[in-house]
N, C-alpha and C positions, 0 to 999 in steps of 0.2 A: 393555584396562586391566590394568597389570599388578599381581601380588599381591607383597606380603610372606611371601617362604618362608622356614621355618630347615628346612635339609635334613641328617639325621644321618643320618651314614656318606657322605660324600661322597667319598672317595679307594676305594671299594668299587669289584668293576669296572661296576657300574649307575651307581653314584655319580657316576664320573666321564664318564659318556657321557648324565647327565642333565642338570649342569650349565649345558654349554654349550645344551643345548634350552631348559630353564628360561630363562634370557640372553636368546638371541633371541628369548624369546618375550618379551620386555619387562618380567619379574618383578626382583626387588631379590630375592637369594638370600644370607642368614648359614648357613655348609656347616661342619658339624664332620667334624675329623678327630682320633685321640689321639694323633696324633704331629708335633711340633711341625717335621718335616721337611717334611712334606708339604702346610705351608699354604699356601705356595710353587705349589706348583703349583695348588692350588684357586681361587688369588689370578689365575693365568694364565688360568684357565678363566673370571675376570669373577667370582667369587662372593665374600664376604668372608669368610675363615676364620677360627673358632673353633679350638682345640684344648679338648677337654673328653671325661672317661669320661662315657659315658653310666651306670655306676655309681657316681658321685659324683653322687649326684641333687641336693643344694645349689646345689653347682656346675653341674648341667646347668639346674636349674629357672634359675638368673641369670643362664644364656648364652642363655638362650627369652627371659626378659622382657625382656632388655636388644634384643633381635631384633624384638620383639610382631610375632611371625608372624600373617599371615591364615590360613597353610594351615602343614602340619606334615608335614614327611616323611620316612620313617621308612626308612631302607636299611641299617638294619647290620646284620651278620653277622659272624664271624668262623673264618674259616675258611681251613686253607693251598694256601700257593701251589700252583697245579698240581692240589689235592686232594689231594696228598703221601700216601697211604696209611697210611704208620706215623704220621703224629701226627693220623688223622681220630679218632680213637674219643675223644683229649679235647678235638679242636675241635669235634666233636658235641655232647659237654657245655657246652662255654663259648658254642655257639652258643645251646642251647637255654638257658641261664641268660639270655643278650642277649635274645633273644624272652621272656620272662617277666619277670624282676626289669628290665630293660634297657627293656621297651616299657612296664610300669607306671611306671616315674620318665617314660620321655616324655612318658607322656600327660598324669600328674600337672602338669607342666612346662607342656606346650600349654594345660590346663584354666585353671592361673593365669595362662598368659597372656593368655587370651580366643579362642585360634586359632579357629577355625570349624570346620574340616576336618583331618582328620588320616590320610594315605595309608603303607598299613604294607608290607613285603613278603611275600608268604607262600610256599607252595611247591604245586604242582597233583598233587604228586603222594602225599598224605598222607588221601587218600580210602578209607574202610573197604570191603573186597571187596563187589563187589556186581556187578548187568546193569552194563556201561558203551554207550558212552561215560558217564563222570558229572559232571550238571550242576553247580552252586552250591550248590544244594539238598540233595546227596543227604551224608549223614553223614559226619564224619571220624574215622579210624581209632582210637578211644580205646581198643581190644582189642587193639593190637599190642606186640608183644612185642622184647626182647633191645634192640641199636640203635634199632630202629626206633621203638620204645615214644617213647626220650631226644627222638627227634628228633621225631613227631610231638606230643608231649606237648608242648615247647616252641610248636607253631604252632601247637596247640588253644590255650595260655594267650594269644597274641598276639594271635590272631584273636578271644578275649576279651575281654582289654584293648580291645582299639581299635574294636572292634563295640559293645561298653558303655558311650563314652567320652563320652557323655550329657551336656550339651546340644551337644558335638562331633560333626560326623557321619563315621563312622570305615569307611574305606574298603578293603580290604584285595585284592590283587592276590596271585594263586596265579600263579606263574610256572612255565613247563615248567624244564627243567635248560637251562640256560645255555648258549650257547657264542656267538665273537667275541674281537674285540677285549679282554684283560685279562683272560679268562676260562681260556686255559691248554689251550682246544680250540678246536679247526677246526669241530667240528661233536658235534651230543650225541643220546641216547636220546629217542627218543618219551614224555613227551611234552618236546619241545625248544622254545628260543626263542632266536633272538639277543642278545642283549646292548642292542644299540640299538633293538631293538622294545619288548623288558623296559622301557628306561627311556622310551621314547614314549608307554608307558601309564600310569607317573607323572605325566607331562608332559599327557596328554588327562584323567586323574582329577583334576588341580588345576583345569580350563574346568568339566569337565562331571560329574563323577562323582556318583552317590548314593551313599551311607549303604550298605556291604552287600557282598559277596563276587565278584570279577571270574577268570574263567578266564584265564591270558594265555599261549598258546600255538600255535605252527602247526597246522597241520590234521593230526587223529592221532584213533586208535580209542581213544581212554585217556579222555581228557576232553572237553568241547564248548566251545566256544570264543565261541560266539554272540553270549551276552551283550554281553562285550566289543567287539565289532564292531558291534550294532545300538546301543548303549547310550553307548560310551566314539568309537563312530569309528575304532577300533583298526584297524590291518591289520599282519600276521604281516612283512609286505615292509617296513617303513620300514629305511632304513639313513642314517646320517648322513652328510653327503658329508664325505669327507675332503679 
């Protein structure tokens, strides 16, 4: 049976390798992008695009209701091409703004529109020192300092938002560091994930997920991954056929 999803951040590089799984999977998919270039191609992937800031929350709450998602999914970021070095320190910021003021308008948004489930991105690697591997369970870094503060501060407020998002069950996906297709690397640091695995576990937390905090990473000394795979069905290997 397939769901009604409104997917923000669809031209992201998850975004667009989730799409087309959503699709086959027989779902009705409304994909925001903010730039009115790119709907074009979201249109190619089967999905219907929206253009809309998820900072224009008026406007974002009337591109959700006009959509009445079953499920809500939450992939934006912003962040530059390549990871560009000289302009991360203020895509840090506008990222962590997106994860706070960015994920409270969505939720707000799914709330009025009745969604059910609401599937956020988070990041695996913003865990407060401690024994590892670490599980779901174990605390995240609210003591860290300099960068690192902006950017885990921003996925403490996310992992807020969408874990609180009450009578929603808000599911949240810590993903290793990316690499693949759209992502600007061959390959990344422990803990690492594909790109096409990243978005398979959106794609298996729309069937199956509960309510609560998913590891999504290959197998690495850093964090456990378990969950995910007894829980969500998850394996580190999917790749999408091209």
């Amino acid at each position: 049976m397939g769901h009604r999803i409104f997917l923000a951040g669809a031209s992201g590089a998850i975004g667009r390798r989730l799409v087309p799984q959503l699709v086959a999977a027989g779902h009705g998919v409304t994909a925001t992008t903010r730039q009115a270039a790119k709907a074009e191609d979201i249109r190619a992937l089967g999905a219907d695009p929206v253009v809309v800031d998820v900072f224009d929350a008026s406007g974002l709450r009337a591109a959700v209701l006009a959509a009445k998602p079953e499920i809500v999914i939450h992939q934006l970021t912003d962040l530059p091409a390549g990871l560009d070095p000289s302009k991360m320190a203020e895509a840090i910021a506008r990222n962590a703004r997106i994860r706070d003021e960015g994920t409270r308008n969505l939720v707000e948004a799914a709330r009025a529109a009745g969604a059910k489930r609401l599937i956020a991105q988070s990041i695996a690697w913003a865990y407060a020192p401690g024994p590892e591997p670490h599980d779901e369970t174990d605390p995240l870094d609210s003591g860290a300092e300099g960068g690192r503060a902006v950017s885990v501060g921003g996925v403490i407020a996310l992992e807020k938002h969408v874990l609180g998002a009450s009578p929603i069950a808000g599911i949240v996906l810590r993903y290793g560091h990316l690499y693949g297709p759209g992502t600007g690397a061959a390959a990344a640091a422990d803990p690492a994930v594909h790109v096409d695995a990243a978005a398979n576990a959106a794609q298996l937390a729309v069937e199956r997920g509960t309510r609560g905090a998913f590891n999504v990473a290959e197998p690495n000394g850093h964090i456990t991954t378990d969950k995910a795979v007894a829980e969500l069905g998850w394996r580190a290997g999917f790749r999408l056929a091209e």
